[in-house]
Predicted model as a PDB file, atoms N, CA, C, CB and O in Angstrom, pLDDT in the B-factor column:
MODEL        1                                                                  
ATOM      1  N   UNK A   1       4.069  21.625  81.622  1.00 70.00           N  
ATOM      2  CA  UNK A   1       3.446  20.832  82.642  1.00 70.00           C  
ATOM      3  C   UNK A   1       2.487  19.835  81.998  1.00 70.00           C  
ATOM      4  CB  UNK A   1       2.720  21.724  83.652  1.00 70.00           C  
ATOM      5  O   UNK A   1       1.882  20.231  81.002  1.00 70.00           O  
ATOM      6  N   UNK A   2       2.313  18.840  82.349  1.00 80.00           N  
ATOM      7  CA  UNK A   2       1.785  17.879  81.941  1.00 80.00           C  
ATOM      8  C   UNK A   2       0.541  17.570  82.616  1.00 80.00           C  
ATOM      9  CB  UNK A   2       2.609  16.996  81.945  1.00 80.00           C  
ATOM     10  O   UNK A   2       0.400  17.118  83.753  1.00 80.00           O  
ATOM     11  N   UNK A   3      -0.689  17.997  81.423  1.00 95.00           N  
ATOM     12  CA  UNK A   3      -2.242  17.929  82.179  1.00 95.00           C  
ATOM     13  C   UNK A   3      -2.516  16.334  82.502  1.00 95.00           C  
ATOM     14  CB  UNK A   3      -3.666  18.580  81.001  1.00 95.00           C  
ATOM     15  O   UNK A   3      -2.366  15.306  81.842  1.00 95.00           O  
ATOM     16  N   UNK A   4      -3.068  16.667  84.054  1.00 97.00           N  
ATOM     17  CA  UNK A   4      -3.580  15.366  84.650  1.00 97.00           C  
ATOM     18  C   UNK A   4      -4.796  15.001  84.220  1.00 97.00           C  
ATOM     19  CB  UNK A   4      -3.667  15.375  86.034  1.00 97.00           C  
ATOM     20  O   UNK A   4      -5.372  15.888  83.590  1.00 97.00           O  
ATOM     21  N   UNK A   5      -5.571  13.667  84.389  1.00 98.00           N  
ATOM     22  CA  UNK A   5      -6.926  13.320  84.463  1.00 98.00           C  
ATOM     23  C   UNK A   5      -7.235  12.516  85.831  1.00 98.00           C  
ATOM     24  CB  UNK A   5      -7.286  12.490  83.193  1.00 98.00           C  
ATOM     25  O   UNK A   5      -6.341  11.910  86.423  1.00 98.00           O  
ATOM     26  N   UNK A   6      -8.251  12.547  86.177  1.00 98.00           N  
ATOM     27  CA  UNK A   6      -8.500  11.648  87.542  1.00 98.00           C  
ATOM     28  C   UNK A   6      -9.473  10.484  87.106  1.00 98.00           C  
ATOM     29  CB  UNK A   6      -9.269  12.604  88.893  1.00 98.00           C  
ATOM     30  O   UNK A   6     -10.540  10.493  86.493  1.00 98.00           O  
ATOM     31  N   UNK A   7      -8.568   9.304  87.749  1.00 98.00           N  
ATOM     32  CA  UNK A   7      -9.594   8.443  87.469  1.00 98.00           C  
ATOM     33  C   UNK A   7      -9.764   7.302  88.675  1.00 98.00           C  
ATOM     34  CB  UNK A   7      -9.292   7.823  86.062  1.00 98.00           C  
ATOM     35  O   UNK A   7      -8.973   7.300  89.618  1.00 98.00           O  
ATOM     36  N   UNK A   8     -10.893   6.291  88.581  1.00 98.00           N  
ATOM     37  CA  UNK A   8     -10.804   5.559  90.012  1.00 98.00           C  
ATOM     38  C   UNK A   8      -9.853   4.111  89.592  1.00 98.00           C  
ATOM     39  CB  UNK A   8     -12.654   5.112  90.722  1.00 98.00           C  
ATOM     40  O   UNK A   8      -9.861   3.459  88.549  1.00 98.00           O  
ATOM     41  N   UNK A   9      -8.910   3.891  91.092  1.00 98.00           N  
ATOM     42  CA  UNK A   9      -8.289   3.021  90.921  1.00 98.00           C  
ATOM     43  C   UNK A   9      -7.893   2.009  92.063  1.00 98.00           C  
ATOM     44  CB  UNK A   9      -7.471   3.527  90.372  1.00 98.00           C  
ATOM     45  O   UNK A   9      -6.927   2.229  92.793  1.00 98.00           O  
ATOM     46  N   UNK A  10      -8.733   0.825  92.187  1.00 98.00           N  
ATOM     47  CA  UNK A  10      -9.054   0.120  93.191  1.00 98.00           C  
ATOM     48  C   UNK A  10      -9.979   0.953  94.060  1.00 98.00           C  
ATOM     49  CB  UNK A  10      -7.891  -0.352  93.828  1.00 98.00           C  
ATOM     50  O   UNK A  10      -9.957   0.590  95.236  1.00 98.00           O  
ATOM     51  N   UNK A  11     -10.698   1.861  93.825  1.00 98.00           N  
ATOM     52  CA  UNK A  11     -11.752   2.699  94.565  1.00 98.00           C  
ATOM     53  C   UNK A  11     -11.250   3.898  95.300  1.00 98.00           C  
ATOM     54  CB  UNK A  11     -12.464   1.858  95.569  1.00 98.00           C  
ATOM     55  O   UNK A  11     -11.724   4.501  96.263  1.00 98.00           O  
ATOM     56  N   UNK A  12     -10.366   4.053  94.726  1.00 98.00           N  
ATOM     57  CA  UNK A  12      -9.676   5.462  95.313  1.00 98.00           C  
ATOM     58  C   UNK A  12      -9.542   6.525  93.888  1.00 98.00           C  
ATOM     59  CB  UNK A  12      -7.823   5.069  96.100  1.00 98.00           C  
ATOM     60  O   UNK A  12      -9.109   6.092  92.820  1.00 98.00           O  
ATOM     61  N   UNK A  13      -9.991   7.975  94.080  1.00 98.00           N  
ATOM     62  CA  UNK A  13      -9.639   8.353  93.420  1.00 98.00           C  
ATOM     63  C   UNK A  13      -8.343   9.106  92.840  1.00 98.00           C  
ATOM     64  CB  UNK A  13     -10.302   8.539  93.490  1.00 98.00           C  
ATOM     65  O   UNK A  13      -7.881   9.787  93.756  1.00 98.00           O  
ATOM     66  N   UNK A  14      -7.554   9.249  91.629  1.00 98.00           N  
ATOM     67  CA  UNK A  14      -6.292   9.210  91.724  1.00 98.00           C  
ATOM     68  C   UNK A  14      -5.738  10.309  90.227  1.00 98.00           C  
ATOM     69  CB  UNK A  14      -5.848   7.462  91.766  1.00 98.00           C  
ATOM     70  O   UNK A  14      -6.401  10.106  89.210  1.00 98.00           O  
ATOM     71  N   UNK A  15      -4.965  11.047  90.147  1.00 98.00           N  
ATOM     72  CA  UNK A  15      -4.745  11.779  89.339  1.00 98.00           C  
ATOM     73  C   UNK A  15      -3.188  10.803  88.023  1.00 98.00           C  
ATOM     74  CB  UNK A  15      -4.442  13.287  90.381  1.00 98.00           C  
ATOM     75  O   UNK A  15      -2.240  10.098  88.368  1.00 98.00           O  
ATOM     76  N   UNK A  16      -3.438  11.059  87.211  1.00 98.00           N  
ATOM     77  CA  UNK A  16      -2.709  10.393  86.429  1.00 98.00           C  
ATOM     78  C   UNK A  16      -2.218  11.443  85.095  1.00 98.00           C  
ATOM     79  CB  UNK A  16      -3.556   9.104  86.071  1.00 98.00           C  
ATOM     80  O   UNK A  16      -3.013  12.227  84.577  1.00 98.00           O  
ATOM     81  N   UNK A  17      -1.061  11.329  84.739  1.00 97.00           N  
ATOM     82  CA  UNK A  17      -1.153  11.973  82.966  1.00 97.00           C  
ATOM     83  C   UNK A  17      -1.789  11.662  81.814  1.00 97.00           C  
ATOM     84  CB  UNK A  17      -0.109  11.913  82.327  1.00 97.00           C  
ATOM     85  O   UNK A  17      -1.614  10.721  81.040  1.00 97.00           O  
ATOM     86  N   UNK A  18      -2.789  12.857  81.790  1.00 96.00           N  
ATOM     87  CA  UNK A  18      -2.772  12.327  80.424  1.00 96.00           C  
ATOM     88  C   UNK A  18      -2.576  11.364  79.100  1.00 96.00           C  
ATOM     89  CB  UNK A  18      -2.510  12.690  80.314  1.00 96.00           C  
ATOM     90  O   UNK A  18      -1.554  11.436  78.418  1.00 96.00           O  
ATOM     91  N   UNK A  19      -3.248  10.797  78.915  1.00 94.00           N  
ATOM     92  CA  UNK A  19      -3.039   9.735  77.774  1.00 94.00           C  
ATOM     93  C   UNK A  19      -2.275   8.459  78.189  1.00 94.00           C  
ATOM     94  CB  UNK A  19      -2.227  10.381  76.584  1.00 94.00           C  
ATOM     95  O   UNK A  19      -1.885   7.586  77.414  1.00 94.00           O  
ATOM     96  N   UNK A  20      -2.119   8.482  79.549  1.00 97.00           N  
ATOM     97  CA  UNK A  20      -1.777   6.900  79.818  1.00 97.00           C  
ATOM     98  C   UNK A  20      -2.421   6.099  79.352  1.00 97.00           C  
ATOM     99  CB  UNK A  20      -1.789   6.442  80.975  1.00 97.00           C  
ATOM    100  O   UNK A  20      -3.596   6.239  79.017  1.00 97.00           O  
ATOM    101  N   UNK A  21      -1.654   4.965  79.237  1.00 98.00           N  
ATOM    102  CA  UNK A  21      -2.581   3.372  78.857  1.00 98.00           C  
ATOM    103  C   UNK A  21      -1.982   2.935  80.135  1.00 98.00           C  
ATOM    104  CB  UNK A  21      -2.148   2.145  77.159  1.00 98.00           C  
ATOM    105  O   UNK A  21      -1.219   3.449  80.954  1.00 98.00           O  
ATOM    106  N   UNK A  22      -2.872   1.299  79.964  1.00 98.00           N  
ATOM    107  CA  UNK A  22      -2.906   0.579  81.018  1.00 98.00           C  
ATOM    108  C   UNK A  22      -1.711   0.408  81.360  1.00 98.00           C  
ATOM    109  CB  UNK A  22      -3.532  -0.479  80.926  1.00 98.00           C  
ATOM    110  O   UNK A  22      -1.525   0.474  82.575  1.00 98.00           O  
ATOM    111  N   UNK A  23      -0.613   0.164  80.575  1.00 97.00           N  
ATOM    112  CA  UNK A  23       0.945  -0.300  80.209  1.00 97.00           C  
ATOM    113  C   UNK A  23       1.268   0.523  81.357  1.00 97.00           C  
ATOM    114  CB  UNK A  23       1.791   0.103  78.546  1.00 97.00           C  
ATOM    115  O   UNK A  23       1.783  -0.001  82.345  1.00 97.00           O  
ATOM    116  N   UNK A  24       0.928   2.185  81.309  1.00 98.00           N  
ATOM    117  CA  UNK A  24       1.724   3.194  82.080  1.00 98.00           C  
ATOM    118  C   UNK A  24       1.593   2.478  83.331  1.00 98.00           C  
ATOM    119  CB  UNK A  24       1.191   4.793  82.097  1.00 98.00           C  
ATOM    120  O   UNK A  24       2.485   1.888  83.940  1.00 98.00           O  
ATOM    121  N   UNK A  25       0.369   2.602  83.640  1.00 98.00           N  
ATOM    122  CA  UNK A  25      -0.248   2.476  85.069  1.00 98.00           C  
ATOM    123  C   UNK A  25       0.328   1.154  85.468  1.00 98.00           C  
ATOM    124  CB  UNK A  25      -1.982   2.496  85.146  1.00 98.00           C  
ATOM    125  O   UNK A  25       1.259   1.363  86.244  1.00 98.00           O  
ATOM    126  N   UNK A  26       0.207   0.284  85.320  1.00 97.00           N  
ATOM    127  CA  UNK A  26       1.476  -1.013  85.519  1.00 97.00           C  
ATOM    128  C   UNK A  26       2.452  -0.613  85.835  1.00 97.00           C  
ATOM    129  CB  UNK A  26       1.955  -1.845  84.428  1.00 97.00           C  
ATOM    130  O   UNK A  26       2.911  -1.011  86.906  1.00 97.00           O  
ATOM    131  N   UNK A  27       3.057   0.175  85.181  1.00 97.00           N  
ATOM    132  CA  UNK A  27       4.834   0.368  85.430  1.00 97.00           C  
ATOM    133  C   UNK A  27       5.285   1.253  86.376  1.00 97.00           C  
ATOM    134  CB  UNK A  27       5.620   0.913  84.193  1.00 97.00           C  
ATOM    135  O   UNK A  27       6.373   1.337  86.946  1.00 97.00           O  
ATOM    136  N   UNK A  28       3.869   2.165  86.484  1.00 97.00           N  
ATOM    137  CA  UNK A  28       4.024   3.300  87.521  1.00 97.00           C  
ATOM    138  C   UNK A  28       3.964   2.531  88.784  1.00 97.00           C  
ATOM    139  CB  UNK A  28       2.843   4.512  87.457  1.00 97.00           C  
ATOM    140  O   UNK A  28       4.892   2.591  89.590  1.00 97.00           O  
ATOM    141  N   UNK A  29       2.805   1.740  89.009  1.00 96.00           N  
ATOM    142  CA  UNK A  29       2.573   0.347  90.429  1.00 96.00           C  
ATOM    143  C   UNK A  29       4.016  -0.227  90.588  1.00 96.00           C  
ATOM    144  CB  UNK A  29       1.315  -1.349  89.902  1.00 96.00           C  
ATOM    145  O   UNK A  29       4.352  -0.269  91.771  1.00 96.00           O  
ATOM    146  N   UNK A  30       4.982  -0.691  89.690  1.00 96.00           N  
ATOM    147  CA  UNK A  30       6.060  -1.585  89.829  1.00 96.00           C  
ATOM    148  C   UNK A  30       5.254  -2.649  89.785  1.00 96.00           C  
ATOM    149  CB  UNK A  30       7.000  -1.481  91.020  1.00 96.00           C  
ATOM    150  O   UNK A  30       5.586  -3.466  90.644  1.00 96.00           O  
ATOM    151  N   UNK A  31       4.296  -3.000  89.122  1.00 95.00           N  
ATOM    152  CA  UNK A  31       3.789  -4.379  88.707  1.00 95.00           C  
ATOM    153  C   UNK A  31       4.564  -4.667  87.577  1.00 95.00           C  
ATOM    154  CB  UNK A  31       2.245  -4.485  88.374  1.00 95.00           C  
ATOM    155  O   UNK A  31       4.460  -5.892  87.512  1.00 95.00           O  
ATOM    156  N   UNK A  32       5.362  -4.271  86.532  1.00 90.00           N  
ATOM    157  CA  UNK A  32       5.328  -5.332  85.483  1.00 90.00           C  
ATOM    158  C   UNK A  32       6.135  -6.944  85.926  1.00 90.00           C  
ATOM    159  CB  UNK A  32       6.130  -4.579  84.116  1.00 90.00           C  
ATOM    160  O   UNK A  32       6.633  -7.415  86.949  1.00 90.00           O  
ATOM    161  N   UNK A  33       5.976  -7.273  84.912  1.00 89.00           N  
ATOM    162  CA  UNK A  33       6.324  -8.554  84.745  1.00 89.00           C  
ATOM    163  C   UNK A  33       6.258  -9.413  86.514  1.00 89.00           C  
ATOM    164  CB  UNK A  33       7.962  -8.466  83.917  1.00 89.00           C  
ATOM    165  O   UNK A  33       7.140 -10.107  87.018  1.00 89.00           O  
ATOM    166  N   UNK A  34       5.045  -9.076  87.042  1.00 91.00           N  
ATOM    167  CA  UNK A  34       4.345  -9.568  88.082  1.00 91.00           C  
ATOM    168  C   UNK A  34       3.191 -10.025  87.353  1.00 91.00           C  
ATOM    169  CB  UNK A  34       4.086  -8.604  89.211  1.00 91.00           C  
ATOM    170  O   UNK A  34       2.884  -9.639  86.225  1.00 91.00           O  
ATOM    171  N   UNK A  35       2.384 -11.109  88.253  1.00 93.00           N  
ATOM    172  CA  UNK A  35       1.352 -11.569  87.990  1.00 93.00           C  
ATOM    173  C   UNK A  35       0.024 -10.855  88.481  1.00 93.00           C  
ATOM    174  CB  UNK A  35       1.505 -12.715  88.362  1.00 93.00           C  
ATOM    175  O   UNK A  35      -0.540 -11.012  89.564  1.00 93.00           O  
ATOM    176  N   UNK A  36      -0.433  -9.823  87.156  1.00 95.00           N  
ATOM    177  CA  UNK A  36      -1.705  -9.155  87.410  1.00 95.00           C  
ATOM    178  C   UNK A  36      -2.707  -9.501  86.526  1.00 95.00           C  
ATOM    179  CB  UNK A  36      -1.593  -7.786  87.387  1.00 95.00           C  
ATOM    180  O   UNK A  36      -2.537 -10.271  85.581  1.00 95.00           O  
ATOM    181  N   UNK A  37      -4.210  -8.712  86.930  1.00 97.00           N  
ATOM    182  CA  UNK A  37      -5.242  -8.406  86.097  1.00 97.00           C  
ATOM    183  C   UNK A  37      -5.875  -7.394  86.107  1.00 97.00           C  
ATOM    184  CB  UNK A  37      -5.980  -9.093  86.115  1.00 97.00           C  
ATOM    185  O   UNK A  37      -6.297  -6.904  87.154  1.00 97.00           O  
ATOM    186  N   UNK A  38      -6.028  -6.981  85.176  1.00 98.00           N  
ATOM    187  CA  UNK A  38      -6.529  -5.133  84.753  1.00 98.00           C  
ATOM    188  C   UNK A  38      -7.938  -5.124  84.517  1.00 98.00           C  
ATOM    189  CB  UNK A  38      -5.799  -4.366  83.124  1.00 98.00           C  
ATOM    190  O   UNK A  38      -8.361  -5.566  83.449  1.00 98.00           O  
ATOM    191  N   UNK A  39      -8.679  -4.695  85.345  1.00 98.00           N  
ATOM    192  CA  UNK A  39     -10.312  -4.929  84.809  1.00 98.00           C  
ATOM    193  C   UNK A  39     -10.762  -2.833  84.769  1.00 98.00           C  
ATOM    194  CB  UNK A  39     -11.657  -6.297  86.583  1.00 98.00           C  
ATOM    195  O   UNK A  39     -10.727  -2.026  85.697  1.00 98.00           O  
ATOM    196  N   UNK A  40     -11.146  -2.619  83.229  1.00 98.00           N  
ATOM    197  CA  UNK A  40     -11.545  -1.347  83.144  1.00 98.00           C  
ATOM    198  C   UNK A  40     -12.900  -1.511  83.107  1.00 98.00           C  
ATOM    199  CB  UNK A  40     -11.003  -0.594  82.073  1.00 98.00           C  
ATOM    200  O   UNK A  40     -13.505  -2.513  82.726  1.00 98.00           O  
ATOM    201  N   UNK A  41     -13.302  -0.596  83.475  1.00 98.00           N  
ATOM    202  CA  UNK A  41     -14.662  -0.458  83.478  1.00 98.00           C  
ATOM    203  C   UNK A  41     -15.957  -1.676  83.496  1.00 98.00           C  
ATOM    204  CB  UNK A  41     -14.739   0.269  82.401  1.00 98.00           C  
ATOM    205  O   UNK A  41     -17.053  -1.793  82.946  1.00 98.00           O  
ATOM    206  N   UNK A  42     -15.257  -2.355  84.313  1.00 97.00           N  
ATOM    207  CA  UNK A  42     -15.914  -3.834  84.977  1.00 97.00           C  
ATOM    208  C   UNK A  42     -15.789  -5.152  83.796  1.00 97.00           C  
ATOM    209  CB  UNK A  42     -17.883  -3.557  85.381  1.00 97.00           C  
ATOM    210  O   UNK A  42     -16.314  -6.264  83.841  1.00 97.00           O  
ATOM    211  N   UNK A  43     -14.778  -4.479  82.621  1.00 98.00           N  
ATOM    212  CA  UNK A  43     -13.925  -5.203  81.536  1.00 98.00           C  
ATOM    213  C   UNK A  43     -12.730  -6.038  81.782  1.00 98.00           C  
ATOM    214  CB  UNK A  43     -13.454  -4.285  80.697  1.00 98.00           C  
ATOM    215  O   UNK A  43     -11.830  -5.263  82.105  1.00 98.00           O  
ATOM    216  N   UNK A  44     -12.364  -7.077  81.779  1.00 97.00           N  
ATOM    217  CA  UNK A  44     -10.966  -7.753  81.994  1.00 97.00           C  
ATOM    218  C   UNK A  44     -10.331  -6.934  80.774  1.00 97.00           C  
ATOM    219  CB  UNK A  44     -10.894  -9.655  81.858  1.00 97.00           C  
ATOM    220  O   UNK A  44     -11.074  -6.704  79.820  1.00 97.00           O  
ATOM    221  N   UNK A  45      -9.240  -6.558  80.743  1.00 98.00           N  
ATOM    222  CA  UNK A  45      -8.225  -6.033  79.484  1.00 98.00           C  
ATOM    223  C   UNK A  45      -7.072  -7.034  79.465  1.00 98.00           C  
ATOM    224  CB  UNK A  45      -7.531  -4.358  79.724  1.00 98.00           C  
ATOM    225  O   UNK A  45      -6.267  -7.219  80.378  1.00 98.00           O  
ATOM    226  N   UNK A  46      -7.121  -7.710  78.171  1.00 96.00           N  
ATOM    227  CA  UNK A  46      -6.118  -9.081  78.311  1.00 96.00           C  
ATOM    228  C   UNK A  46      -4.581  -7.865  77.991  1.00 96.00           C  
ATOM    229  CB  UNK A  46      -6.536 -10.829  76.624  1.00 96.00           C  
ATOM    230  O   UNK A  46      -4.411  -6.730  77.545  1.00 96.00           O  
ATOM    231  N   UNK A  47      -3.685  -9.072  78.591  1.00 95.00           N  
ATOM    232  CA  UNK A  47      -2.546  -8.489  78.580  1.00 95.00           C  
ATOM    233  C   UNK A  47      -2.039  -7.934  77.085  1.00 95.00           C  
ATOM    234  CB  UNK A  47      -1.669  -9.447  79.187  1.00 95.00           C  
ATOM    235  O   UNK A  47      -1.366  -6.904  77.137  1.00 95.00           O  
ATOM    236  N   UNK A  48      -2.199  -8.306  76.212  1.00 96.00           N  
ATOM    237  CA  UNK A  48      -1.802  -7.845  74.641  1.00 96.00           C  
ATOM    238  C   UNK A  48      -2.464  -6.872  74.570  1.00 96.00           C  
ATOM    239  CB  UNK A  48      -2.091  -8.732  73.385  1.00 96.00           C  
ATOM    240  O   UNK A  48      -2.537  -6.561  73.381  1.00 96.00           O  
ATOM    241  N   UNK A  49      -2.994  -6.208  75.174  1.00 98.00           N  
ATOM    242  CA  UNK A  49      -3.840  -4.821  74.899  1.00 98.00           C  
ATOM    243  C   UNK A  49      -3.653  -3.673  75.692  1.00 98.00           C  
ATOM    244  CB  UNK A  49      -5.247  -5.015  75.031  1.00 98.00           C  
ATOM    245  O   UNK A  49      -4.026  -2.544  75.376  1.00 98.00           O  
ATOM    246  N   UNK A  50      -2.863  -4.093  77.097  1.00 97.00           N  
ATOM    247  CA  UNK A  50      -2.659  -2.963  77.750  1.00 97.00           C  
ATOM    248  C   UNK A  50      -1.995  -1.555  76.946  1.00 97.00           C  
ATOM    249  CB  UNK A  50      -1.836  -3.430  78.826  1.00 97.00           C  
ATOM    250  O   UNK A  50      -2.240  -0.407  77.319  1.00 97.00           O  
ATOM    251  N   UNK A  51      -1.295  -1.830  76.018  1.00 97.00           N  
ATOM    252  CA  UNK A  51      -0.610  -0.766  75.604  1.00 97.00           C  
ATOM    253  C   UNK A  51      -1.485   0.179  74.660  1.00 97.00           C  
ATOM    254  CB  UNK A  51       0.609  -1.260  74.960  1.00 97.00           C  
ATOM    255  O   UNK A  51      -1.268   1.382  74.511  1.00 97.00           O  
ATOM    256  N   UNK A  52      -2.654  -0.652  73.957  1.00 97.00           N  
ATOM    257  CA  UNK A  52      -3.953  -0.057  73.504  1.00 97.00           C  
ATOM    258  C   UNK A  52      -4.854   0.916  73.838  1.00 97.00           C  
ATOM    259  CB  UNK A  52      -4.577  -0.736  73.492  1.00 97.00           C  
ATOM    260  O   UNK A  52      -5.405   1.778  73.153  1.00 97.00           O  
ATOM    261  N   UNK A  53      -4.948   0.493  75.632  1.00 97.00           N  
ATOM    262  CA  UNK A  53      -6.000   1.089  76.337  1.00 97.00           C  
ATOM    263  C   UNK A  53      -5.843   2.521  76.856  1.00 97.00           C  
ATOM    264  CB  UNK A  53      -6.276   0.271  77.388  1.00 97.00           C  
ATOM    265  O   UNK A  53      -5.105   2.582  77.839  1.00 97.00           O  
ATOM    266  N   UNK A  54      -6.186   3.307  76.578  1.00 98.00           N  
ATOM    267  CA  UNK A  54      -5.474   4.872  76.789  1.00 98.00           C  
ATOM    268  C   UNK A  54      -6.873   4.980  77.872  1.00 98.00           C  
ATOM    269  CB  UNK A  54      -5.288   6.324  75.001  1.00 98.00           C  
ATOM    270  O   UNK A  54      -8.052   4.804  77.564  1.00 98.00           O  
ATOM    271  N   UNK A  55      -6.398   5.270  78.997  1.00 98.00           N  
ATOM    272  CA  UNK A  55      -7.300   5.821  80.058  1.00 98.00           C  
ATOM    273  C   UNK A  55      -7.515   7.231  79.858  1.00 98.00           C  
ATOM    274  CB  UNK A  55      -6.760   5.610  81.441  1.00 98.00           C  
ATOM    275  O   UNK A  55      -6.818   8.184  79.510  1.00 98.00           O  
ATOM    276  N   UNK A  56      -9.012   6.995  80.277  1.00 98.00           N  
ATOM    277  CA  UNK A  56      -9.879   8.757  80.175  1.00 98.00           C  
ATOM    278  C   UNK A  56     -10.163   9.149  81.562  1.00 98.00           C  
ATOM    279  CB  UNK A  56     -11.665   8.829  79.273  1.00 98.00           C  
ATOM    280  O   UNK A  56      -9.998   8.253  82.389  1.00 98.00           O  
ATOM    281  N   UNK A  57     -10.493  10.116  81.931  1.00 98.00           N  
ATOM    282  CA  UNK A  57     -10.789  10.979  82.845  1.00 98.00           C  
ATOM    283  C   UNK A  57     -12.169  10.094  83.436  1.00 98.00           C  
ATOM    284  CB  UNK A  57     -10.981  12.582  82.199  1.00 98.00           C  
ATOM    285  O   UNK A  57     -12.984   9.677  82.613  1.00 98.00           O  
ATOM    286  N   UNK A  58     -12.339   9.877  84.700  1.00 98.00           N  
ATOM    287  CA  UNK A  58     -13.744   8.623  84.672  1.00 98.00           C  
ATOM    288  C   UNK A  58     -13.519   7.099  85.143  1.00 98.00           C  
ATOM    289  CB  UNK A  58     -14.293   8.354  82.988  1.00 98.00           C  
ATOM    290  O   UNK A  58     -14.127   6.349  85.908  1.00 98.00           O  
ATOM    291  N   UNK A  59     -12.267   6.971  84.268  1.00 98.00           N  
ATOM    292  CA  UNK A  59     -12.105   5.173  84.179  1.00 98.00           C  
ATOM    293  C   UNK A  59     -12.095   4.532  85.184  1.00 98.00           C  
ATOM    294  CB  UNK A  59     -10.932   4.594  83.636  1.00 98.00           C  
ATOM    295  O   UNK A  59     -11.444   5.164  86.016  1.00 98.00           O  
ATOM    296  N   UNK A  60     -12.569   3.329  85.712  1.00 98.00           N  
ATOM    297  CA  UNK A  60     -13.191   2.462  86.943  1.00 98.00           C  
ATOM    298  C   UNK A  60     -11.430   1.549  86.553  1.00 98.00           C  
ATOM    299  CB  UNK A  60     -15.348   1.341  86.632  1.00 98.00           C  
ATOM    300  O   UNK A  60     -11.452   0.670  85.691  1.00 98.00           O  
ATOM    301  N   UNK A  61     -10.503   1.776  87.038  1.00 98.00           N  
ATOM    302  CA  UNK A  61      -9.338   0.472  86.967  1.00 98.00           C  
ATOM    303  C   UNK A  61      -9.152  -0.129  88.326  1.00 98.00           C  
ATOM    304  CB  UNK A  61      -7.720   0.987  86.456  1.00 98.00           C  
ATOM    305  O   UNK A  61      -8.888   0.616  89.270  1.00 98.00           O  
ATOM    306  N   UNK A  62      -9.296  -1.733  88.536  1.00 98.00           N  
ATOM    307  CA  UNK A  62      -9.304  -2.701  89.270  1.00 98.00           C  
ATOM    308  C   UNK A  62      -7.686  -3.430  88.594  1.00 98.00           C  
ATOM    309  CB  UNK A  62     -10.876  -3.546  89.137  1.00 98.00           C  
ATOM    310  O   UNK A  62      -7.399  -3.736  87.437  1.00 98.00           O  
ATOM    311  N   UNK A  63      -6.887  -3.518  89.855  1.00 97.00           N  
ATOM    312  CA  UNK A  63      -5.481  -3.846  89.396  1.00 97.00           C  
ATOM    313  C   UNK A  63      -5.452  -4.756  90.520  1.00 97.00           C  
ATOM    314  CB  UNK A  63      -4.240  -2.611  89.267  1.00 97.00           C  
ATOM    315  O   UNK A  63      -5.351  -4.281  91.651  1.00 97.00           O  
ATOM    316  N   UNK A  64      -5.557  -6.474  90.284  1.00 94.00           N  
ATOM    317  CA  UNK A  64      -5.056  -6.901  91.214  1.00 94.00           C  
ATOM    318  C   UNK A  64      -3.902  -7.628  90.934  1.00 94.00           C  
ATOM    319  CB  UNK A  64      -5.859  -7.458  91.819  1.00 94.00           C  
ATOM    320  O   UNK A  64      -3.566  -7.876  89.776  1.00 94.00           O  
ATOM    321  N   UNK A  65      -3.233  -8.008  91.973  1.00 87.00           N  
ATOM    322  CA  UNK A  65      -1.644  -8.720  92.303  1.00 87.00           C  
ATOM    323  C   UNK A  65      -1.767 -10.107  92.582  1.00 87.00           C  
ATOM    324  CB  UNK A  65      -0.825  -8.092  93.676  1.00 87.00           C  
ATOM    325  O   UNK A  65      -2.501 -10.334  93.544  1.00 87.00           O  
ATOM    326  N   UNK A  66      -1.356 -10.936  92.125  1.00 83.00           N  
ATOM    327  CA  UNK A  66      -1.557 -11.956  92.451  1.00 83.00           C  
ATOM    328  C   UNK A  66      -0.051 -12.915  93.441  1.00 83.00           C  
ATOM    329  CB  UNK A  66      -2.080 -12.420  91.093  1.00 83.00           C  
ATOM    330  O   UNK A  66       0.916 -13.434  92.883  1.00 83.00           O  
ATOM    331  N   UNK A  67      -0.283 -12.888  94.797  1.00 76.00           N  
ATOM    332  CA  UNK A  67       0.819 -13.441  95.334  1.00 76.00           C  
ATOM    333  C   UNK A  67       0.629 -14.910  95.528  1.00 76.00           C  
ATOM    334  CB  UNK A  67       1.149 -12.778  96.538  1.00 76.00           C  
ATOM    335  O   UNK A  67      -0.463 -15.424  95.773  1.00 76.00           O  
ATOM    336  N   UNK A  68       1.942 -15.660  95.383  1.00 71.00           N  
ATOM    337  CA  UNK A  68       1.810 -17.040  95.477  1.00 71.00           C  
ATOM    338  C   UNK A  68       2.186 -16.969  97.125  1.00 71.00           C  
ATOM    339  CB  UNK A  68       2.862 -18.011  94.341  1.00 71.00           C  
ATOM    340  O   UNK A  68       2.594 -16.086  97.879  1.00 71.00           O  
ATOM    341  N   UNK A  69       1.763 -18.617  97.280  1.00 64.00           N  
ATOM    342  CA  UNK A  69       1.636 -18.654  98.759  1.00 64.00           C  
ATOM    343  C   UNK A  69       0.996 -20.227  98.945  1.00 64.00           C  
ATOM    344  CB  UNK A  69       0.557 -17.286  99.396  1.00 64.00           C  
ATOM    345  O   UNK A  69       0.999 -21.225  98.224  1.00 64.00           O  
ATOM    346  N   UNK A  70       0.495 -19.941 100.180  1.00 58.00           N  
ATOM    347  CA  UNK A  70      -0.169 -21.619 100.190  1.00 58.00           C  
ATOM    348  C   UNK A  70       0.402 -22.527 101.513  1.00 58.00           C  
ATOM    349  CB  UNK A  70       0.432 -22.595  98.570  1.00 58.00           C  
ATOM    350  O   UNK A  70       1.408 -22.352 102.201  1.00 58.00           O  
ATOM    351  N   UNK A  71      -0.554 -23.467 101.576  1.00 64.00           N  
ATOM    352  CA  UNK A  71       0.306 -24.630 102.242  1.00 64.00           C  
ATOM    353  C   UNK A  71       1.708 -25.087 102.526  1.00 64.00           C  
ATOM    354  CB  UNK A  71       0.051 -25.446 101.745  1.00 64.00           C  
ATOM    355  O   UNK A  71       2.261 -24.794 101.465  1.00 64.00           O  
ATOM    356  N   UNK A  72       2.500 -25.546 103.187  1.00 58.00           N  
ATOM    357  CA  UNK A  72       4.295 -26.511 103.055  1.00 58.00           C  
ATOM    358  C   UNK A  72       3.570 -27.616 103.655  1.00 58.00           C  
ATOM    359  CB  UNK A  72       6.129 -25.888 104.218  1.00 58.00           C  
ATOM    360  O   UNK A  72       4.147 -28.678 103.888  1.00 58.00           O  
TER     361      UNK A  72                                                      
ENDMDL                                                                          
END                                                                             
């Protein structure tokens, strides 16, 4: 079984595996290759690093989506 950690995500709290990085948590959303931004711990995490960032038990993650839209 695979130990969880809880961490906050968009202000909810949320259980995750172990040793995810940001990368996971993206792919788990069905965000990739969508237009997001990952802010940890009130940090922007540029995209070349998500796979770096191994979330801990604690972590503050802000994931927003960015939809196009607008005026015709």
């Amino acid at each position: 079984m695979t130990e969880k950690i809880e961490i906050i995500l968009n202000g909810e709290e949320i259980q995750i595996p172990m040793e995810w990085t940001v990368t996971d948590l993206v792919e788990d959303l069905k965000l990739v290759g969508q237009q997001v931004a990952v802010e940890l711990n009130g940090q922007i995490v540029s995209r070349d690093r998500w796979q770096e960032e191994t979330l801990v038990s604690g972590d503050r993650v802000e994931v927003v989506h960015f939809v196009g839209g607008g005026e015709e």
